[in-house]
C-alpha positions in Angstrom: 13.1 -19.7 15.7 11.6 -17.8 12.6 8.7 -18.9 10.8 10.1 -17.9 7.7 8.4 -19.7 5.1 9.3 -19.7 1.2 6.5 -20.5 -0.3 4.7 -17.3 1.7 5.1 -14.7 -1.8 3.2 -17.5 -3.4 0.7 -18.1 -1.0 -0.6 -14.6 -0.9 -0.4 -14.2 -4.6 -3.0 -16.7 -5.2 -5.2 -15.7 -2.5 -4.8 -12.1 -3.9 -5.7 -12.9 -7.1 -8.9 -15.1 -6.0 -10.2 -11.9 -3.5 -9.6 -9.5 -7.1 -12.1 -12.2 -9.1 -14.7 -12.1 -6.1 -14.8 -8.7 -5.4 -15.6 -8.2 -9.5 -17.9 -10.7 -9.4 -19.8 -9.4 -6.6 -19.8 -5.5 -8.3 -21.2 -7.5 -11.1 -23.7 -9.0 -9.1 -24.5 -5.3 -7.4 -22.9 -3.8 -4.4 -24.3 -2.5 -1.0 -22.4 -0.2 0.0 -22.3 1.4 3.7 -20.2 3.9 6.4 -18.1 2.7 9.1 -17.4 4.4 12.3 -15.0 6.6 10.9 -17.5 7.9 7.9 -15.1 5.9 5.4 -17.3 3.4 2.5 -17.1 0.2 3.0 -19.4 -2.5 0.5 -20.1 -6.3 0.6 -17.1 -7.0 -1.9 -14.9 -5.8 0.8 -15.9 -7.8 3.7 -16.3 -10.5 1.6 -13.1 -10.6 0.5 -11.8 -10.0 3.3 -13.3 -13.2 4.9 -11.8 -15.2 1.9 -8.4 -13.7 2.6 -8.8 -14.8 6.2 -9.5 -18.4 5.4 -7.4 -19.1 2.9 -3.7 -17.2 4.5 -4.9 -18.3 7.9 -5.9 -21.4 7.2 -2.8 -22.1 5.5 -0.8 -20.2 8.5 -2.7 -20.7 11.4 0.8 -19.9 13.8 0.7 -15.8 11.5 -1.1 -13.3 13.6 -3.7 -11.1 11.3 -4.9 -7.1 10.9 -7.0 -6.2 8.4 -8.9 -3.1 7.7 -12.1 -5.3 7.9 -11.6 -7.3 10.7 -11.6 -5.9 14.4 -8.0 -5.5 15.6 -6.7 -8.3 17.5 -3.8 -7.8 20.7 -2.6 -11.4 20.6 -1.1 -10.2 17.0 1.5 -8.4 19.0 3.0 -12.2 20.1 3.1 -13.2 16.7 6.5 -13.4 15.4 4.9 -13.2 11.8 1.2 -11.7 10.9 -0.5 -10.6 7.5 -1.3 -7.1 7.2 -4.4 -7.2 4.9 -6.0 -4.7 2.8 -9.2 -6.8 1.1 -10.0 -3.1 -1.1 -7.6 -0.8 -1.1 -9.5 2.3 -2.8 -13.0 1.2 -2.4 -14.6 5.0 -3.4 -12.9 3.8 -7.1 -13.9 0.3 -6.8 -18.0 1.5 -6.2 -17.3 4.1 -8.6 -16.4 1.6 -11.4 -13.3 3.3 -11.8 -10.0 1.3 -12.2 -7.7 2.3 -9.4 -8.1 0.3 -6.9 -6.2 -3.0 -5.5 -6.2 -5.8 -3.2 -2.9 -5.6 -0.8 -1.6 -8.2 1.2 2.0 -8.5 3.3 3.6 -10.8 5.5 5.3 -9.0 8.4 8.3 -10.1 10.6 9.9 -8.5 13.5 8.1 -5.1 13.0 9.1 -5.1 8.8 7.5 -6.6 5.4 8.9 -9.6 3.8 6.6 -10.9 1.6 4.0 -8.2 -0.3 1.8 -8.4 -3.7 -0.6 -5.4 -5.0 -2.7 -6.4 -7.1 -4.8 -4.9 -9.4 -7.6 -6.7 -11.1 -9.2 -4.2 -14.1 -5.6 -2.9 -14.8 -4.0 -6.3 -14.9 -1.1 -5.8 -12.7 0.0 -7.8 -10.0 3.3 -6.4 -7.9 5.2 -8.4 -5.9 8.3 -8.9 -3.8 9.9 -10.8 -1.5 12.6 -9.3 1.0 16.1 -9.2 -0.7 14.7 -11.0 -4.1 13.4 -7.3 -6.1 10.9 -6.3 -7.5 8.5 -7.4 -10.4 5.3 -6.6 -12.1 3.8 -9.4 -13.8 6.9 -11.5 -13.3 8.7 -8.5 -14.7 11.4 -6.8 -12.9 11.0 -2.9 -11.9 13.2 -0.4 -11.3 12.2 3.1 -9.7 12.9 6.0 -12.3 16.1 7.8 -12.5 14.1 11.5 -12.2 16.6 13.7 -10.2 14.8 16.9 -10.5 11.2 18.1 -8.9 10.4 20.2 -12.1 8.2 18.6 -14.4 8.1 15.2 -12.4 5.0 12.9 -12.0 3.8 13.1 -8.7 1.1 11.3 -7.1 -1.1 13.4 -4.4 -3.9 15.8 -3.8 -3.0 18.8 -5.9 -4.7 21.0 -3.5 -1.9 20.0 -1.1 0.8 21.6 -3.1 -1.4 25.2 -3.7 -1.0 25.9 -0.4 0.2 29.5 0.8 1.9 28.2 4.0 4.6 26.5 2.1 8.0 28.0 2.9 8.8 28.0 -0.2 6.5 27.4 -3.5 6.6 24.0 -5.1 8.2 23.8 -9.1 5.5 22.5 -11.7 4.4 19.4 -11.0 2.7 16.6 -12.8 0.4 15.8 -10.4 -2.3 13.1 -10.6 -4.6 11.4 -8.4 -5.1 7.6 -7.6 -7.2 6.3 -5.1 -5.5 3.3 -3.8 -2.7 4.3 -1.4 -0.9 1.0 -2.7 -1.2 1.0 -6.1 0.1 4.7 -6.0 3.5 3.4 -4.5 3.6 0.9 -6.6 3.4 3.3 -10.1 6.5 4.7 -8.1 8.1 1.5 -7.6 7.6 0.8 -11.2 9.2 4.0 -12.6 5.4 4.9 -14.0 5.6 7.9 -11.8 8.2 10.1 -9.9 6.6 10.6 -6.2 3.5 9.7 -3.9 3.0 11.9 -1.0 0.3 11.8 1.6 0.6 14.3 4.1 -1.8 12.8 6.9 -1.5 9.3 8.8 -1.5 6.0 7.3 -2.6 2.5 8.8 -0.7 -0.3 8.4 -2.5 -2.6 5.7 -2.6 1.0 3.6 1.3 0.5 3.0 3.2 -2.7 4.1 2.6 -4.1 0.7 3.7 -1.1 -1.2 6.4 -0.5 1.2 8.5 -3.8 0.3 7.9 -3.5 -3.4 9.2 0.6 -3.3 12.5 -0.4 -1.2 12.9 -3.5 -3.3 12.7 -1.6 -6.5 15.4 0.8 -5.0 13.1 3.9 -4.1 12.3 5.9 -0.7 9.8 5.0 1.5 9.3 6.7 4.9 7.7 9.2 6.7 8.0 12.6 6.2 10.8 12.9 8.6 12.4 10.5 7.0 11.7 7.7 8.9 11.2 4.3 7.5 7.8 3.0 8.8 7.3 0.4 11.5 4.7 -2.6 11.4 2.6 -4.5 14.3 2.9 -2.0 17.2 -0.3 -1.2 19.7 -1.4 1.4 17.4 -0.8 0.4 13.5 -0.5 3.7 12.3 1.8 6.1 10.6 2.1 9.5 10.6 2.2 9.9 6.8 3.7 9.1 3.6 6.9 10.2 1.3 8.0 7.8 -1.4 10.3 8.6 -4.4 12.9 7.9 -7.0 16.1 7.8 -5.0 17.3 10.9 -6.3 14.1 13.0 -5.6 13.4 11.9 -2.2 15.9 14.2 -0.5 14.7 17.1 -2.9 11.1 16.4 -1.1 12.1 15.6 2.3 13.7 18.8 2.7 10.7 20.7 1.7 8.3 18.5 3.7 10.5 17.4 7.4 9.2 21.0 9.2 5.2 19.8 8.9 3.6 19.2 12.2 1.7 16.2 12.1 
């Protein structure tokens, strides 16, 4: 029986929203900031958040497994026919930095695939949602990925170092490339039309792009791997190998210069 649930988009809205005012508050109030394991920052605002996320969607969903970046992984997630995939700071080097791009991003997953996402970010005042077969919208706003058929000239969102690489078998066109830090809030400037591509050449956990994932496809753009592949949600390991997602028309254009990367 599924635990589909229509008021779920609505749910994690709010709770989104209420973990973008805390997080603020508490950079107002001064941040301590410190490494994880894996050398990447992580401050109070993020845990923080992260435990109001927890109470609020689990406390609301008690039967919804839960992975967050802050919280340790849980197995018994795997026998959840729903979970929320939770990033409390998605771009937290921007967020101590004082700089703007970065986002709170939240999903509900069921049977292995998004159904239920919002991006939000608080100091650009854009919230992106979706809901599986209902679009996309930015501020209640529908959105439509961009029409861009061509690589030359386009807006892509990346490392620019990536594409100044000799190994390429072939050199990339002029690109507009930019940099944002949050993984989500880069698709979702796809998903919008505000740029062209994101590409991210090395792996990806899950809470980085369930979100983003639902709002791209909704909004008619690519989102995969670089094979390809569409991703996959709530296995053992909640990670994927990388990240391609375009304008309908350019994804081909890229996959067929990215498929041969060993990753």
């Amino acid at each position: 029986m599924s635990l589909a649930t229509p008021d779920d988009l609505a749910l994690i809205l709010g709770a989104v929203r209420a973990a973008g005012a805390l997080a603020l508050k508490l950079r107002r109030e001064g941040l301590s900031l410190s490494l994880k394991d894996d050398a990447s920052p992580v401050t109070n605002a993020d845990l923080a958040a992260d435990a109001l996320l927890h109470e609020t969607l689990r406390g609301a969903r008690p039967a919804y497994g839960w992975l967050s970046e802050e919280t340790a992984d849980d197995p018994a997630r795997l026998e959840r026919e729903r979970l929320f995939l939770v990033d409390p700071i998605d771009g937290t080097t921007a967020f101590a930095g004082d700089k703007p791009w970065w986002s709170v991003s939240v999903a509900v997953v069921e049977a292995g695939r998004p159904v239920a996402g919002v991006v939000f970010a608080p100091e650009l005042d854009q919230t992106y949602t979706a809901a599986a077969g209902q679009g996309a919208h930015l501020n209640g706003a529908p959105i439509r990925a961009s029409a861009t058929d061509r690589l030359e000239g386009c807006k892509v969102l990346g490392d620019p170092q990536m594409f100044q690489r000799r190994d390429w078998p072939a050199p990339w066109p002029p690109l507009d490339i930019q940099w944002r830090s949050s993984t989500a809030y880069r698709m979702c400037l796809v998903a919008s039309g505000a740029a062209d591509a994101a590409l991210a050449f090395v792996p990806k956990h899950d809470w980085d792009l369930a979100a983003g994932d639902l709002i791209l496809r909704e909004a008619g753009a690519f989102s995969g791997d670089h094979t390809g592949e569409e991703f996959a949600y709530n296995r053992p390991r909640p990670v994927q190998r990388s990240l391609v997602c375009a304008a309908p028309a350019l994804a081909p254009l890229i996959l067929d210069r990215v498929r041969h990367i060993a990753l």
